[in-house]
N, C-alpha and C positions, 0 to 999 in steps of 0.2 A: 717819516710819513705816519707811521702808526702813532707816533706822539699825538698827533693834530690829530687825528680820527678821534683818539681817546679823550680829547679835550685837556692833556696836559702840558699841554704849550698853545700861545698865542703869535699866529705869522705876525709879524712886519710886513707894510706896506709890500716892500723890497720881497721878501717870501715869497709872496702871493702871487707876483708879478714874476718871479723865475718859475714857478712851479707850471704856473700859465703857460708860458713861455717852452716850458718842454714839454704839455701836454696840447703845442697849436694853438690854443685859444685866449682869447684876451682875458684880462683878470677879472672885468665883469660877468663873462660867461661862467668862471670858474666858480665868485664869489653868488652868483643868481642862482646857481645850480645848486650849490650848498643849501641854500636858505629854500627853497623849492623845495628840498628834500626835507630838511628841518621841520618846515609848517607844512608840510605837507600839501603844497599849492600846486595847480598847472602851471603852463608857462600862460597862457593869457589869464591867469586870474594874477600872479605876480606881475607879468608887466603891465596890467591895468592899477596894482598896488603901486607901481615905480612912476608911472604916469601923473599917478592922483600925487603924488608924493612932491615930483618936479615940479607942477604946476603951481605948487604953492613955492616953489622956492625963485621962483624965476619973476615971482611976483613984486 
């Protein structure tokens, strides 16, 4: 775990989804929550980012 904190390793899909998986929550929560903290965003200004995002992809 310290590795990924530190940025000296990159999960695998597969990672991401076990780590999830022992912390209860789906991997999107896990990976949203990361990036949240990253840019320093709330949750409704990132999921209005995720929103705006999908709308064009579903196009």
């Amino acid at each position: 775990m310290s590795e990924l904190e530190l940025g000296s390793k990159c999960p695998t899909l597969e990672k991401v989804e076990a780590l999830a998986s022992v912390l209860l929550m789906h991997p999107l929560t896990l990976l949203v929550s990361s990036y949240m903290q990253k840019e320093g965003l709330d949750l409704e200004a990132m999921l209005a980012l995720v929103k705006d995002d999908l709308s064009v992809v579903k196009e």
